[in-house]
N, CA, C and O of each residue as an XYZ file, in Angstrom:
852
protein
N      95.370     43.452    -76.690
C      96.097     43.561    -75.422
C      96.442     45.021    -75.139
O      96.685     45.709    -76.131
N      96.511     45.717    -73.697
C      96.589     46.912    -73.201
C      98.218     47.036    -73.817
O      98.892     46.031    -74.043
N      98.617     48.154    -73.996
C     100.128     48.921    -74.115
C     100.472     48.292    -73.470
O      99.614     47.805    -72.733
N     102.365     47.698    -73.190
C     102.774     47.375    -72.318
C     104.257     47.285    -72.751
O     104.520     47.744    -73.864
N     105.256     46.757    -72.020
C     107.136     47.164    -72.383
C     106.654     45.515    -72.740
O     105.766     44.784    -72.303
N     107.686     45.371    -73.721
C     107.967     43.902    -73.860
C     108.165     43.070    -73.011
O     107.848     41.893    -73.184
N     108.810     43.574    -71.763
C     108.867     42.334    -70.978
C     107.930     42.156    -69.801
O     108.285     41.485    -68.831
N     106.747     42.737    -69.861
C     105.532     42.794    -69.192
C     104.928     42.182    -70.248
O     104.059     41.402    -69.858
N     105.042     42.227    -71.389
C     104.000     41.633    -72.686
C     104.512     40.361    -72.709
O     103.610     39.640    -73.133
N     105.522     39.691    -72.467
C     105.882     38.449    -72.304
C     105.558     37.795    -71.195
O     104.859     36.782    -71.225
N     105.938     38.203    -70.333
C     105.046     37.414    -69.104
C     103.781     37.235    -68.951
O     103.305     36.376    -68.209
N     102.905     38.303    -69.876
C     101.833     38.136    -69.615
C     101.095     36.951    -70.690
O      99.985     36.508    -70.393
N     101.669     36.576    -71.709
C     102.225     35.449    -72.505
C     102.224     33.861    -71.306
O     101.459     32.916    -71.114
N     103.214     34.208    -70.892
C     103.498     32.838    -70.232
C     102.482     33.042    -69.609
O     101.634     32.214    -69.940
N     102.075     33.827    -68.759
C     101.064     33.345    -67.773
C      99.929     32.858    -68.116
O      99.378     32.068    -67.350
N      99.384     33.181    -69.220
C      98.400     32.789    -70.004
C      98.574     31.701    -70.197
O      97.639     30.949    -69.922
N     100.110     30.983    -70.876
C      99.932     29.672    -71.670
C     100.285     28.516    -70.283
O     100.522     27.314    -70.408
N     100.229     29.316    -68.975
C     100.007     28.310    -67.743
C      99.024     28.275    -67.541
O      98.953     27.108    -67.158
N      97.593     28.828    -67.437
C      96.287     28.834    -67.415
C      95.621     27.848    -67.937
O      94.737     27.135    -67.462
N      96.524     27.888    -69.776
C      95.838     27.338    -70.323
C      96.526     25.339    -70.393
O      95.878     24.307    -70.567
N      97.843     25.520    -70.199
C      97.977     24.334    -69.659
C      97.019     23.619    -68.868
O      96.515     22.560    -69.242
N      96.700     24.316    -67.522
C      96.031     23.859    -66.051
C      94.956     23.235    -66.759
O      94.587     22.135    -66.346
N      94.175     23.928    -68.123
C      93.016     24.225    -68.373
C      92.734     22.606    -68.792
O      92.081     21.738    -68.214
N      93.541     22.582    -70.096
C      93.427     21.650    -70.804
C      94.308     20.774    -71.025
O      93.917     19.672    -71.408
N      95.789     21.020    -70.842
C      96.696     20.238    -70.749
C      97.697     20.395    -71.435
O      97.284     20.948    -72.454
N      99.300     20.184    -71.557
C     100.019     20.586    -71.641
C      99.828     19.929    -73.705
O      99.929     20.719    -74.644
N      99.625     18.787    -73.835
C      99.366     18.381    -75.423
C      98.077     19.057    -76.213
O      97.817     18.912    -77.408
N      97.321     19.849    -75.218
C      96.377     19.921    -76.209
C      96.081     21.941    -76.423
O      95.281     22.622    -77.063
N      97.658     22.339    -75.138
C      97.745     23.693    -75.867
C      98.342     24.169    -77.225
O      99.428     23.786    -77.661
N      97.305     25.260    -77.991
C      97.839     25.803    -79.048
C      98.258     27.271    -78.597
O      97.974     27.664    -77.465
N      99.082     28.241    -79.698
C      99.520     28.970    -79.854
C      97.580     29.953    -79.802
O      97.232     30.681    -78.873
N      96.849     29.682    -80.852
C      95.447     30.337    -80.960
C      94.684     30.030    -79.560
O      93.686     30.677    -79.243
N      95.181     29.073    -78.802
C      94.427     28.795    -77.209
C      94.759     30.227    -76.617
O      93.994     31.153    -76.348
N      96.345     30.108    -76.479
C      96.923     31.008    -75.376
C      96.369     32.602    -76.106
O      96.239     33.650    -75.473
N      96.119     32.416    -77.513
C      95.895     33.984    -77.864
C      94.946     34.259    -77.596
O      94.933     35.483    -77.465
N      93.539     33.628    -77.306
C      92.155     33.579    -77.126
C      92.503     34.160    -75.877
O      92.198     35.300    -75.525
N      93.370     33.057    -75.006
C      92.785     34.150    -73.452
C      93.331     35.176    -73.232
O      93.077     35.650    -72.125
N      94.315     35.989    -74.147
C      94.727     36.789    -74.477
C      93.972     38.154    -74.930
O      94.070     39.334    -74.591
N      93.185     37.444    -75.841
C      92.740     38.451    -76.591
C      93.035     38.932    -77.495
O      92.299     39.907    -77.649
N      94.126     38.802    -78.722
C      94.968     38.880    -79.257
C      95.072     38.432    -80.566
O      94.056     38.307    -81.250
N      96.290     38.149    -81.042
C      96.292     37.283    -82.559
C      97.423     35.880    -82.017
O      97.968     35.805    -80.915
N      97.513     35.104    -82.904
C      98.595     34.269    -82.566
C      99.955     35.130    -83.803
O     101.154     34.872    -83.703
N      99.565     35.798    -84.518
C     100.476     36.815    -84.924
C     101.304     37.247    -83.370
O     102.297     36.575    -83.092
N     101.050     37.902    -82.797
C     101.862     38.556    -81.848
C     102.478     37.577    -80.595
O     103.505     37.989    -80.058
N     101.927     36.376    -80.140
C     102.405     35.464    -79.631
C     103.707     34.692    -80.167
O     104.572     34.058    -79.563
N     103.505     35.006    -81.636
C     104.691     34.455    -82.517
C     105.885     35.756    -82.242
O     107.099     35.549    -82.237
N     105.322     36.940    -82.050
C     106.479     37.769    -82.609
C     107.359     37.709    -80.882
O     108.482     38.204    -80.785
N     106.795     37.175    -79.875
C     107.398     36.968    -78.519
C     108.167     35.602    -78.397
O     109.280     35.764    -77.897
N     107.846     34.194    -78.747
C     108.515     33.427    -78.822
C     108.910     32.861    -80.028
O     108.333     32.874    -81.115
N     109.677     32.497    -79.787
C     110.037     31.647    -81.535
C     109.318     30.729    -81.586
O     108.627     30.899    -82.590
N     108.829     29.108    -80.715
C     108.263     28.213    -80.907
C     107.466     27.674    -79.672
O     107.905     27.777    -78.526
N     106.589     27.250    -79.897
C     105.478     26.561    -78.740
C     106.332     26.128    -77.809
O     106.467     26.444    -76.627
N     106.969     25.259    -78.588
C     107.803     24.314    -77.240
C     108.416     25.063    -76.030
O     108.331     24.779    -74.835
N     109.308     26.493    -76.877
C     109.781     27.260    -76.344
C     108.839     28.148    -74.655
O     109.245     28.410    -73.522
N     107.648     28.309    -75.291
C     106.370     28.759    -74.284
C     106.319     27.876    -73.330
O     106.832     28.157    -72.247
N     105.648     26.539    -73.547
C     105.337     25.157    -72.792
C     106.244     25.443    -71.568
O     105.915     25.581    -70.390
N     107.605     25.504    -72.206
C     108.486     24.793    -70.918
C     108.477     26.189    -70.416
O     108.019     26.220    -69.274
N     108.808     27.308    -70.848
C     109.264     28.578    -69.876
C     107.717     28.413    -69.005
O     107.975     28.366    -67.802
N     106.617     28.340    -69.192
C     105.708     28.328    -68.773
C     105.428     27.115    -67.661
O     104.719     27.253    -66.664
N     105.992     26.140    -67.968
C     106.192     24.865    -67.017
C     107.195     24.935    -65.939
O     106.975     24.664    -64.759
N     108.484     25.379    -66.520
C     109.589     25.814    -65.039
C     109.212     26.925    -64.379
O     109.606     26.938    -63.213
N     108.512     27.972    -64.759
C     108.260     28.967    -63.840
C     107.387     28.677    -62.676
O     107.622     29.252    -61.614
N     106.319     27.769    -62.781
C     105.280     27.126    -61.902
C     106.102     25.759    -60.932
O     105.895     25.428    -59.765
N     106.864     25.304    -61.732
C     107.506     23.717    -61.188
C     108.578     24.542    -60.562
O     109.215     23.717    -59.906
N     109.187     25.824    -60.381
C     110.381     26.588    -59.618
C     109.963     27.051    -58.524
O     110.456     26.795    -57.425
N     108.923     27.844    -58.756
C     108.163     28.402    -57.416
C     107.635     27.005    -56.696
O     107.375     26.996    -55.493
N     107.503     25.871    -57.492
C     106.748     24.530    -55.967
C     108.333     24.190    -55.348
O     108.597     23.933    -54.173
N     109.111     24.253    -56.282
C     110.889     23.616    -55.685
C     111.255     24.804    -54.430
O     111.675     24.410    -53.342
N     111.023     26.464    -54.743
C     111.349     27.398    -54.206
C     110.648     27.050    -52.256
O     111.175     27.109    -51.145
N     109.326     26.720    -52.744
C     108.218     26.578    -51.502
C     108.948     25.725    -50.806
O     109.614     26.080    -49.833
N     108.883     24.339    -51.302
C     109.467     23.414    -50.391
C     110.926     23.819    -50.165
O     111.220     23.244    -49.117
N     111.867     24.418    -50.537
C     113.241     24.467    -49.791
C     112.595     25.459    -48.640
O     112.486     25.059    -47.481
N     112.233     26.596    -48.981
C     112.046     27.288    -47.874
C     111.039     26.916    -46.858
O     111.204     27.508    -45.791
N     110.030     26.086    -46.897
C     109.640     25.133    -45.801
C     111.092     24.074    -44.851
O     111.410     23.782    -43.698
N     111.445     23.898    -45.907
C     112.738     22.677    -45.238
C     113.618     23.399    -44.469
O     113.961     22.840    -43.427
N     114.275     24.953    -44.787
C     114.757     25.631    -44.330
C     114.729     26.287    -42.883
O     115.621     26.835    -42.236
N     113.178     25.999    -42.558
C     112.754     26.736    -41.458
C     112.817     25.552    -40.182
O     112.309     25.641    -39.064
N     113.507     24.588    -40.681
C     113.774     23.268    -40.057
C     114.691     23.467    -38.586
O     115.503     24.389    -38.509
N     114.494     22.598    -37.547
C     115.138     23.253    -36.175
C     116.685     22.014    -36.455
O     117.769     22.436    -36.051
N     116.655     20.692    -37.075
C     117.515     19.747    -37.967
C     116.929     18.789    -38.694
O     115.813     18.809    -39.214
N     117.930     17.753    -38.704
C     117.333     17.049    -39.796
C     116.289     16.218    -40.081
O     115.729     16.137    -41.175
N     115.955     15.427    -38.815
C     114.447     15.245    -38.978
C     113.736     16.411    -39.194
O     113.165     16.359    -40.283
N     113.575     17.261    -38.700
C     112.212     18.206    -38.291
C     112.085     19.150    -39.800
O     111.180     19.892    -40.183
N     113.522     18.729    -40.509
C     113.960     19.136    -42.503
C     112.933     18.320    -43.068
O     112.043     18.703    -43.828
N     113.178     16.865    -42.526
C     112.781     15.782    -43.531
C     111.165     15.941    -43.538
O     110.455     15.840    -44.539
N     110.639     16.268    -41.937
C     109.540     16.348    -41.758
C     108.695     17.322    -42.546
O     107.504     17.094    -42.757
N     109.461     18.675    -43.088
C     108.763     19.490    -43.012
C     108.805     19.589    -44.962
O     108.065     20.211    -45.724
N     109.965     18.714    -45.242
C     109.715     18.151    -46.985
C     108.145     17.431    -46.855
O     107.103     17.792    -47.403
N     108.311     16.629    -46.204
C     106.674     15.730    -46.658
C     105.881     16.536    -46.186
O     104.779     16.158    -46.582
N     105.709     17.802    -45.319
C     104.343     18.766    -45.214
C     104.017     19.404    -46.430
O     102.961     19.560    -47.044
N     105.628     19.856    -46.694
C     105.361     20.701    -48.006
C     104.801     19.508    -49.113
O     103.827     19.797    -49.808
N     105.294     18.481    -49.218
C     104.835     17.843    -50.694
C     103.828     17.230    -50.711
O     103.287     16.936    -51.777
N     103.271     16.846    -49.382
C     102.137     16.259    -49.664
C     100.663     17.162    -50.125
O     100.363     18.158    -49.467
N      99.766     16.700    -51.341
C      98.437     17.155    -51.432
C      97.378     17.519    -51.213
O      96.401     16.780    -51.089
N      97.380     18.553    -51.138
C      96.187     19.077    -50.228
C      94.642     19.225    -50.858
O      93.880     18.292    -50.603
N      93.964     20.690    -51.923
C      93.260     20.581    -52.056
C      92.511     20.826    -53.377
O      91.293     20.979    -53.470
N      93.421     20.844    -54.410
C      93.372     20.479    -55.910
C      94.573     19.595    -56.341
O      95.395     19.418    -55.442
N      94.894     18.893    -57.761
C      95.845     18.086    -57.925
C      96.224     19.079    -59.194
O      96.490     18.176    -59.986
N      96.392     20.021    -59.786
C      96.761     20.825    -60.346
C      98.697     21.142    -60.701
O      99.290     21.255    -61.774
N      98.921     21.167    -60.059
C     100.460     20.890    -59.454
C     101.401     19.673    -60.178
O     102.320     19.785    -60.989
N     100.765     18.399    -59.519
C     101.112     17.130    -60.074
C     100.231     16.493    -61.304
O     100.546     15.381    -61.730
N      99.487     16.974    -61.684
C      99.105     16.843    -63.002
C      99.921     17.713    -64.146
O     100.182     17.392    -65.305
N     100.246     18.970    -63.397
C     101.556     19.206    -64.618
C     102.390     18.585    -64.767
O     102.935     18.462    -65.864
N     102.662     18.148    -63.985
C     104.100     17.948    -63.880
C     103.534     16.199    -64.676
O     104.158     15.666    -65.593
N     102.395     15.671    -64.099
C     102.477     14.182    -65.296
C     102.252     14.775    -66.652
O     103.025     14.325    -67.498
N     101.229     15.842    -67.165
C     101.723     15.797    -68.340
C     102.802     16.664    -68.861
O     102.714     17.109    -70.005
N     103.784     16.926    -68.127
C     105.216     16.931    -68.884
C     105.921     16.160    -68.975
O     106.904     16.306    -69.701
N     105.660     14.823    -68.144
C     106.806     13.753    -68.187
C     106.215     13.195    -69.508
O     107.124     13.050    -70.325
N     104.984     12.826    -70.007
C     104.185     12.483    -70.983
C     104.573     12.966    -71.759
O     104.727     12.099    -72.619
N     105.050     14.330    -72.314
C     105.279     15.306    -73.486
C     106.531     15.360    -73.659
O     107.054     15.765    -74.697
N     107.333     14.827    -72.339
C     108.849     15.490    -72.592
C     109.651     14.583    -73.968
O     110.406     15.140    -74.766
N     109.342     13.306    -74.010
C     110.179     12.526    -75.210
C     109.841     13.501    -76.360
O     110.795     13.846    -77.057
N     108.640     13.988    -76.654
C     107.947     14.503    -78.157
C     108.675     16.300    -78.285
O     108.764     16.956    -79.323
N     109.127     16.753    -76.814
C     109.340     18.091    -76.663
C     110.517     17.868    -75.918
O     110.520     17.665    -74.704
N     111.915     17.917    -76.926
C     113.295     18.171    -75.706
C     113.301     19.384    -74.748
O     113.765     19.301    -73.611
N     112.894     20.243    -75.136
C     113.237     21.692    -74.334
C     112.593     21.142    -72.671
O     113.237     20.865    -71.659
N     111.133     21.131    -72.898
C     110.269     20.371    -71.723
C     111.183     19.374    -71.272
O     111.567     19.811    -70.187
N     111.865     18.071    -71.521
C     112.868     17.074    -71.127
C     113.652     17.316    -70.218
O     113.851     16.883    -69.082
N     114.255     18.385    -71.140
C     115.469     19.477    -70.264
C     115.262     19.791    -68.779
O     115.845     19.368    -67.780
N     114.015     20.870    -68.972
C     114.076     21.418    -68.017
C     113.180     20.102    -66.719
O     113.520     19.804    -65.574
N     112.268     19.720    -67.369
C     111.949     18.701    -66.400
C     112.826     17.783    -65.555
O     112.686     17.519    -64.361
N     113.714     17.368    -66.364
C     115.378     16.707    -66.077
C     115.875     17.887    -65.021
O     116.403     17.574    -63.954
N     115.781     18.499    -65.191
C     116.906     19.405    -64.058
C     116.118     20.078    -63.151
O     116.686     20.778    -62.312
N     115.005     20.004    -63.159
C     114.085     20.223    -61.919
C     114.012     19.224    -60.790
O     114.055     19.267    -59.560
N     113.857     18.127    -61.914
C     113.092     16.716    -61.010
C     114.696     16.316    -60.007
O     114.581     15.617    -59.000
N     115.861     16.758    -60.367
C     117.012     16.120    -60.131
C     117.196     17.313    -59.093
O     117.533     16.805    -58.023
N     117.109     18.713    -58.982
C     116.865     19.976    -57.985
C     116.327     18.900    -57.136
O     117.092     18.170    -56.507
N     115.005     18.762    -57.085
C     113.733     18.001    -55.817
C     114.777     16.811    -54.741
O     114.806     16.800    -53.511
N     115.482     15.978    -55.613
C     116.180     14.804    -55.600
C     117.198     15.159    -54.546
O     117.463     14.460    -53.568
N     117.858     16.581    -54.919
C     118.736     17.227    -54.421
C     118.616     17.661    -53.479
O     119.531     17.450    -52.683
N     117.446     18.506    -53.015
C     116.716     18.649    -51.848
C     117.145     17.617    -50.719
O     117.932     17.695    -49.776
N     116.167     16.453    -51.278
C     116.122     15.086    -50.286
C     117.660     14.200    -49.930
O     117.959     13.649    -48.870
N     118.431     14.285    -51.138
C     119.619     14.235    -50.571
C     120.631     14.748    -49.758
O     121.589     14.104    -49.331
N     120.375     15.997    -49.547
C     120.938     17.239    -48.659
C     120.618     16.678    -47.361
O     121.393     16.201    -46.533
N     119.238     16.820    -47.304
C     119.013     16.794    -45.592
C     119.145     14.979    -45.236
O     119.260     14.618    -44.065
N     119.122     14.265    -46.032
C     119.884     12.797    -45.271
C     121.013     12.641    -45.448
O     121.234     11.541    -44.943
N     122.235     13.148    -45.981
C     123.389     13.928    -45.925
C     123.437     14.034    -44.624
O     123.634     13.085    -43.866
N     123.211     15.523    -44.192
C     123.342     15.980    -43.121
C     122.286     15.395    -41.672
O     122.279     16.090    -40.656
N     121.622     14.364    -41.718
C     120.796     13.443    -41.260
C     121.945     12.634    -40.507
O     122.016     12.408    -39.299
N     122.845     12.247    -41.536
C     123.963     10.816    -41.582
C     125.122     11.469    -40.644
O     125.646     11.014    -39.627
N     125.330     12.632    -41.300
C     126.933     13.372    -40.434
C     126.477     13.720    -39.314
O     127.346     13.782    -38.444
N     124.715     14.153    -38.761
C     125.015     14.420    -37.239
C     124.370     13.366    -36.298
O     123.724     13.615    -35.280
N     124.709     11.941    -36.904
C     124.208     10.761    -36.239
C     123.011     10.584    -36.346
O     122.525      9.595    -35.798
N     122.344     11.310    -36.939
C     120.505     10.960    -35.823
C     119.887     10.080    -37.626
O     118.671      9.914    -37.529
N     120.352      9.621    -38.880
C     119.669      8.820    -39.664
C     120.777      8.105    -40.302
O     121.714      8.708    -40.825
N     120.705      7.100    -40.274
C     121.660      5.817    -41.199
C     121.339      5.493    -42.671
O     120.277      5.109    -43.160
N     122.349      5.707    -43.165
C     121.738      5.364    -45.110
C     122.985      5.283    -45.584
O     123.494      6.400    -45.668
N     123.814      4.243    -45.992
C     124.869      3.883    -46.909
C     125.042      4.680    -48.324
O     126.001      4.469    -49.066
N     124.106      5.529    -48.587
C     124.070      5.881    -50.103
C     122.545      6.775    -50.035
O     121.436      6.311    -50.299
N     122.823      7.992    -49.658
C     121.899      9.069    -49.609
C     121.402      9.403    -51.044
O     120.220      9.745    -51.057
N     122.096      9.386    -52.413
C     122.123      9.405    -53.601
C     120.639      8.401    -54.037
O     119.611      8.682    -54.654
N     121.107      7.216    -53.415
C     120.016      6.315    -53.847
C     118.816      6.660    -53.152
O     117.737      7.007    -53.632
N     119.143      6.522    -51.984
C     117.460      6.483    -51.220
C     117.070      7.673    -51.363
O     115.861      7.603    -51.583
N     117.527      9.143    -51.365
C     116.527     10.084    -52.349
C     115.908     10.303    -53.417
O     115.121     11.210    -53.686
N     116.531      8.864    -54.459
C     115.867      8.869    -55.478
C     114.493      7.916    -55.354
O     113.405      7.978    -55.928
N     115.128      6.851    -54.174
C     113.775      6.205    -54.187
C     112.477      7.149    -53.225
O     111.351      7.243    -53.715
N     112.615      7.431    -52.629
C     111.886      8.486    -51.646
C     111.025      9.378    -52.992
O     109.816      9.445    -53.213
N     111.787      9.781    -53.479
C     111.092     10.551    -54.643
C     110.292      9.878    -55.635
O     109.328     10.396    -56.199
N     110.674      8.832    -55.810
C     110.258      7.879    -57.053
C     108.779      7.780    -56.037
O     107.802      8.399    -56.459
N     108.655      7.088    -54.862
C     107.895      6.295    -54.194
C     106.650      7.401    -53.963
O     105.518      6.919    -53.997
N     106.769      8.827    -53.734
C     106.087      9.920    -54.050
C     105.153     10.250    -54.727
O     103.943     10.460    -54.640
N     106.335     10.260    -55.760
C     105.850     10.402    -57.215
C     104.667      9.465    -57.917
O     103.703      9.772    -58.618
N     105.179      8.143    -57.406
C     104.159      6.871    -57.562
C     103.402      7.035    -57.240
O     102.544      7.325    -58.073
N     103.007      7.016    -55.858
C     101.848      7.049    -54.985
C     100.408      8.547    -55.381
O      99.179      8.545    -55.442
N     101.540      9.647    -55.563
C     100.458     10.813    -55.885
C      99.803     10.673    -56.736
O      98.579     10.800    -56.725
N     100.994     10.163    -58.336
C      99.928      9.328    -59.512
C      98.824      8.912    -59.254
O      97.829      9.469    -59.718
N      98.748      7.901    -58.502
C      97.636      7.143    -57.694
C      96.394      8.036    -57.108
O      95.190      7.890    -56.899
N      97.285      8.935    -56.982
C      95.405      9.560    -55.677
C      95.173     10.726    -56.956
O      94.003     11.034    -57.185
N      96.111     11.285    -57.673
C      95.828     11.812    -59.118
C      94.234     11.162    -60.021
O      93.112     11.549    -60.346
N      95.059     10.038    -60.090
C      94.607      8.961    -61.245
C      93.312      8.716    -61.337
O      92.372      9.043    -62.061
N      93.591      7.788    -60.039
C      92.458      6.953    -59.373
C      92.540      7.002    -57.715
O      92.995      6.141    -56.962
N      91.993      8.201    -57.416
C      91.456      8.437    -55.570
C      90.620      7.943    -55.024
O      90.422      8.197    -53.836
N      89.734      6.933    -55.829
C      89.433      5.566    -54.825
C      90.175      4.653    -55.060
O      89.440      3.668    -55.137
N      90.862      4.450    -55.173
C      92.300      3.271    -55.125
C      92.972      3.601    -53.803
O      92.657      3.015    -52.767
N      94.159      4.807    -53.868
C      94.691      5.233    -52.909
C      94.472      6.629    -52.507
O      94.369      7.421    -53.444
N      94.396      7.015    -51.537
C      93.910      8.380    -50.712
C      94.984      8.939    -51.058
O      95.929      8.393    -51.627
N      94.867     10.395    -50.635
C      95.783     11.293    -50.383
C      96.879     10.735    -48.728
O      98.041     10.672    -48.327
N      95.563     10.479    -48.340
C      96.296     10.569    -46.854
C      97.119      9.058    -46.883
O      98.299      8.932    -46.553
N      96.259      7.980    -47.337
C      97.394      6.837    -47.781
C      98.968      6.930    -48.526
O      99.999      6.323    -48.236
N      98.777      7.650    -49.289
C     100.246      8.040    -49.778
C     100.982      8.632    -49.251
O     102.150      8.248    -49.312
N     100.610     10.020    -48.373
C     101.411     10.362    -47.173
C     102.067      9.609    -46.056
O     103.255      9.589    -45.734
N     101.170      9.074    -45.605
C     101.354      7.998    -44.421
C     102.690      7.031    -44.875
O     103.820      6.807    -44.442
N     101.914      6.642    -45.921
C     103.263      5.088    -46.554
C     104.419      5.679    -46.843
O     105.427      4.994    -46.671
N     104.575      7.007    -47.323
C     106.041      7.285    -47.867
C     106.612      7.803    -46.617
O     107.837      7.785    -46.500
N     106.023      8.173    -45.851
C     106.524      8.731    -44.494
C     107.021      7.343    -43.874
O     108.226      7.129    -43.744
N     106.245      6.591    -43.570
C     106.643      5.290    -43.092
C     108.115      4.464    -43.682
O     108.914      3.895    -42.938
N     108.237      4.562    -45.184
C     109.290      4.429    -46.008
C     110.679      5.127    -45.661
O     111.813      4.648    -45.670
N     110.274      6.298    -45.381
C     111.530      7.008    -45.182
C     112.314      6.694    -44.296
O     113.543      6.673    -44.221
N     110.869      6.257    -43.099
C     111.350      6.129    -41.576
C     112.104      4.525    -41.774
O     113.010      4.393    -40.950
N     111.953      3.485    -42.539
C     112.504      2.306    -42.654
C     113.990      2.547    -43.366
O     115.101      2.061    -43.153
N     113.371      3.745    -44.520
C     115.103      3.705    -45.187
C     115.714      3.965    -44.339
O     116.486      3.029    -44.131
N     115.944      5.256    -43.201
C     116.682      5.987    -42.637
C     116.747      5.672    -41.293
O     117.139      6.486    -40.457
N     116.473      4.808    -41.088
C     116.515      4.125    -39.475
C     116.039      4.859    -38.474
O     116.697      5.045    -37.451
N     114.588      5.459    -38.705
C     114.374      6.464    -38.058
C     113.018      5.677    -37.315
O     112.306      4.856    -37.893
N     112.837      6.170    -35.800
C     111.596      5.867    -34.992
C     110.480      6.061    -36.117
O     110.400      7.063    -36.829
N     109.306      4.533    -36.195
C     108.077      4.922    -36.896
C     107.437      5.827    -36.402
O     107.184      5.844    -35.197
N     107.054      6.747    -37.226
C     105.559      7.647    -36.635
C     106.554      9.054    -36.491
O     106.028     10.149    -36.296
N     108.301      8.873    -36.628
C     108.578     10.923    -36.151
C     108.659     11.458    -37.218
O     109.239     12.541    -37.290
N     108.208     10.972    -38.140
C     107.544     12.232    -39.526
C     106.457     12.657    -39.714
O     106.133     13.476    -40.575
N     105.753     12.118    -38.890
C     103.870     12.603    -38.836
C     103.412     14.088    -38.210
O     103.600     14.518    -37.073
N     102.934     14.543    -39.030
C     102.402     16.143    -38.162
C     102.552     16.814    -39.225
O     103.711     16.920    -39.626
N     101.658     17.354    -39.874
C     101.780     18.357    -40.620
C     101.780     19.987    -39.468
O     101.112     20.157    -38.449
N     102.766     20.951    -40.117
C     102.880     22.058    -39.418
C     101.817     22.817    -40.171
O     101.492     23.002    -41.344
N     101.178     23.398    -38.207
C      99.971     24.759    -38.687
C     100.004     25.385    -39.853
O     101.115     25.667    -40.302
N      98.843     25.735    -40.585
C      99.050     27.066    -41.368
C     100.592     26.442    -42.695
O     101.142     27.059    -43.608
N     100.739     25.417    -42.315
C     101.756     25.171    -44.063
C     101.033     25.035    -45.156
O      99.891     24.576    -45.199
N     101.660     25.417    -46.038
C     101.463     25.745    -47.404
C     101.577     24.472    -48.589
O     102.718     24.532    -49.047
N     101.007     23.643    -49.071
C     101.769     22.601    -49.466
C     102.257     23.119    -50.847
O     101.876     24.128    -51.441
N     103.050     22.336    -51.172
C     103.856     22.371    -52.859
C     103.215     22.092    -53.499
O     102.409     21.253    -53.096
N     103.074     22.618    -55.097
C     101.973     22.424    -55.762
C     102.845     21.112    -56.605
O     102.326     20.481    -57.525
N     104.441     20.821    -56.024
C     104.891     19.243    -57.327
C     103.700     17.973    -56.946
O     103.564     17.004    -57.693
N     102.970     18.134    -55.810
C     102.088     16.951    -55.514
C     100.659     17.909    -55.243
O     100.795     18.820    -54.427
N      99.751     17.795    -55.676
C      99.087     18.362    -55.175
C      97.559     17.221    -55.398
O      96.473     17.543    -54.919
């Protein structure tokens, strides 16, 4: 590896052992993987982190922060709360690799065997949750969506997501991309007492989130 300050030599660490996640998967990275694309020894990968696990996850929240970062600031650029809610499902829905939401399944997969991964997956996935509860919150206080318990139906909204992307992940002749969009949009519009069809439209030129991809 070129000269570098330690904390350029560490990042350049993680970034590697996200590569090599994408590559092969979050169970089947080693310490000698990430040094290979390195170039390196797994000697010096050791002398930067103390333990794999430790890598995995810094390497997993940095990618799963920037998709949480994307979608708030999509939601943000919102005119209210529909046009918030609307512009959550532009950002989350999948566009044109599944890269994104395949991390994120194999960390839910890894997290029992790896607490650190648990952790942070736990307090990401509950961030996202947080998101969706905010804007039907403020959905509810300025009249325009009805929901007894915003707590719950953002978790199901998320759950129902989450499900469905599995699906076009998994097996994409089962369910489409665009099928899973459609239905959870439709869902929302039933939880939240909202006209069918005013979540549809993806905005020009958006960027989607890589938590579904």
């Amino acid at each position: 590896m070129a000269r570098m300050t330690p904390e350029a030599r560490r990042e350049s660490i993680v970034a590697a052992t996200l590569a090599v996640m994408h590559r092969q998967g979050i169970a089947a990275t080693t310490v000698r993987d990430v040094a290979a694309a390195l170039g390196t020894s797994s000697g010096l990968i050791h002398h930067y982190v103390t333990s794999m696990d430790e890598l995995i996850t810094e390497a997993f929240e940095l990618a799963a922060t920037e998709d949480l970062e994307r979608a708030a600031s999509a939601v943000s650029g919102g005119t209210d709360p529909i046009d918030h809610l609307r512009r959550f499902f532009d950002s989350y829905t999948r566009a044109d690799d599944d890269s994104g939401m395949q991390l994120w399944l194999d960390a839910w997969a890894e997290a029992a065997r790896r607490p650190a991964l648990q952790r942070a997956s736990r307090r990401l996935n509950e961030a996202w949750q947080g998101l969706v509860c905010t804007i039907i919150t403020d959905g509810c206080s300025s009249g325009v969506m009805r929901c007894a318990d915003p707590q719950a139906a953002s978790w199901r909204l998320i759950s129902l997501l989450d499900g469905l992307t599995l699906q076009t992940v998994a097996h994409g002749d089962t369910v489409s991309a665009e099928q899973a969009a459609r239905w959870s949009r439709r869902a929302a519009e039933q939880e939240l007492g909202l006209e069918p069809g005013i979540l549809d439209g993806i905005e020009p030129g958006a960027r989607p989130s890589g938590r579904v991809r």
